[in-house]
C-alpha positions, 0 to 999 in steps of 0.5 A, spaced: 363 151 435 362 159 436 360 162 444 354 162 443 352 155 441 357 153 448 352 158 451 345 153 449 348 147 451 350 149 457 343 151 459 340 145 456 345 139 460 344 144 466 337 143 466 337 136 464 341 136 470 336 140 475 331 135 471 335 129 474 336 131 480 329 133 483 326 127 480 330 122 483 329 127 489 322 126 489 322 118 488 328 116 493 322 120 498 317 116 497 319 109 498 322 111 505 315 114 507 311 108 504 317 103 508 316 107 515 308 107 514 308 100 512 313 097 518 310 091 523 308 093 530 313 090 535 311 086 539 312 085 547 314 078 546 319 079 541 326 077 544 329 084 543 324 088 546 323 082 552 330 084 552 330 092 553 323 091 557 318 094 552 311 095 553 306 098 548 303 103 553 308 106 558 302 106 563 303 099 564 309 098 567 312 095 572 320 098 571 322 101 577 327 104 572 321 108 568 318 115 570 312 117 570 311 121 563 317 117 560 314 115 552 317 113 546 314 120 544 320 124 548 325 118 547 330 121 543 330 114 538 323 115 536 322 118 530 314 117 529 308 122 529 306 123 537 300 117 536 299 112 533 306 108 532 313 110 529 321 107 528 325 107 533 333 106 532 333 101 537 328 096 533 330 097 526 325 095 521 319 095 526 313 100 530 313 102 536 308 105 540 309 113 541 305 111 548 310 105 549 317 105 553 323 101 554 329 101 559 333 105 553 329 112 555 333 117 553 329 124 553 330 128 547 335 134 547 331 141 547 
């Protein structure tokens, strides 16, 4: 094979390798947003969130432990939008409310 023949298919796996990677970028992405979309609402009732004391709106509880304008919003273990509900680290696979609170309040680092 001469230089030049190298140089073309060089080229060629390099942009099907280019190719690759963004297309598995791009469908990796979308699940994970449609998963986080589509977990269930955590209940109060639920034993881990019975356990560290969650409620659905910060406003309603009676923890001495809570401060006021603690939310999971400024919680550094709540990764959602500051509306509606979003993950949290410490209920893997379900929502919390962003006006929501629990025992394990960690404020988010500046």
């Amino acid at each position: 094979m001469s230089g030049h023949e190298d140089i073309e298919s060089r080229r060629r796996f390099l942009k099907l390798a280019a190719g690759t990677a963004v297309a598995a970028a791009l469908v990796s992405g979308l699940p994970r947003k449609a998963r986080a979309d589509d977990l269930p609402h955590l209940s109060e009732a639920d034993p881990t969130a019975k356990a560290l004391g969650y409620v659905e709106d910060a406003a309603t509880t009676k923890d001495p432990k809570h401060t006021a304008g603690n939310t999971c919003t400024n919680c550094q273990f709540y990764s959602g939008a500051a509306t509606g509900y979003g993950p949290c680290q410490l209920f893997p696979g379900k929502a919390v409310s962003a006006k929501g609170w629990c025992i394990s309040h960690t404020a988010k680092k500046a």
